[in-house]
C-alpha positions in Angstrom: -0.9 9.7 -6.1 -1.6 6.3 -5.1 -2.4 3.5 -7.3 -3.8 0.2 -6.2 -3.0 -2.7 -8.4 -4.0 -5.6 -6.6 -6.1 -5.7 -2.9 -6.2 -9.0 -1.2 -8.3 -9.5 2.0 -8.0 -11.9 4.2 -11.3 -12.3 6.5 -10.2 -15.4 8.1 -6.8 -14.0 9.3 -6.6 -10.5 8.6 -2.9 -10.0 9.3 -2.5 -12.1 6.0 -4.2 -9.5 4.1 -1.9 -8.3 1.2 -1.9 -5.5 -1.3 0.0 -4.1 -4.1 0.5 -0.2 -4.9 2.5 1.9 -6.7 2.8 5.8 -5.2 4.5 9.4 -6.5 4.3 12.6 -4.1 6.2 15.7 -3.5 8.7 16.4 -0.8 8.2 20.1 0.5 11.4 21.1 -1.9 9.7 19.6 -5.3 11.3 16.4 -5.4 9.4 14.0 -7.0 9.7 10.3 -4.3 8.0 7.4 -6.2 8.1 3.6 -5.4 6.2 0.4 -5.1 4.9 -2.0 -2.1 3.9 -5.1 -2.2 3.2 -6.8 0.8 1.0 -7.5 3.9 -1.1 -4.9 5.1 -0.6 -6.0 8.3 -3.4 -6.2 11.8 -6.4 -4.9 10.3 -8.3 -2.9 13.3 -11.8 -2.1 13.1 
């Protein structure tokens, strides 16, 4: 599961584009991995 909190983008420069997430999945033995990102999405390619 992947939960968007905040989505920022940046048309001008897209590498400046930012977002923020929070995300649980399961591992193939059951285990539960959860976490949070907040950053920079990056170069946007179209």
């Amino acid at each position: 599961m992947v939960t968007v909190s905040a989505i920022n983008i940046d048309t001008t420069t897209p590498a400046n584009s930012t977002i923020d997430v929070d995300y649980t999945f399961l591992a193939s033995d059951g285990t539960a991995i959860s976490g949070h990102y907040e950053g920079t999405l990056g170069i946007i390619l179209d």
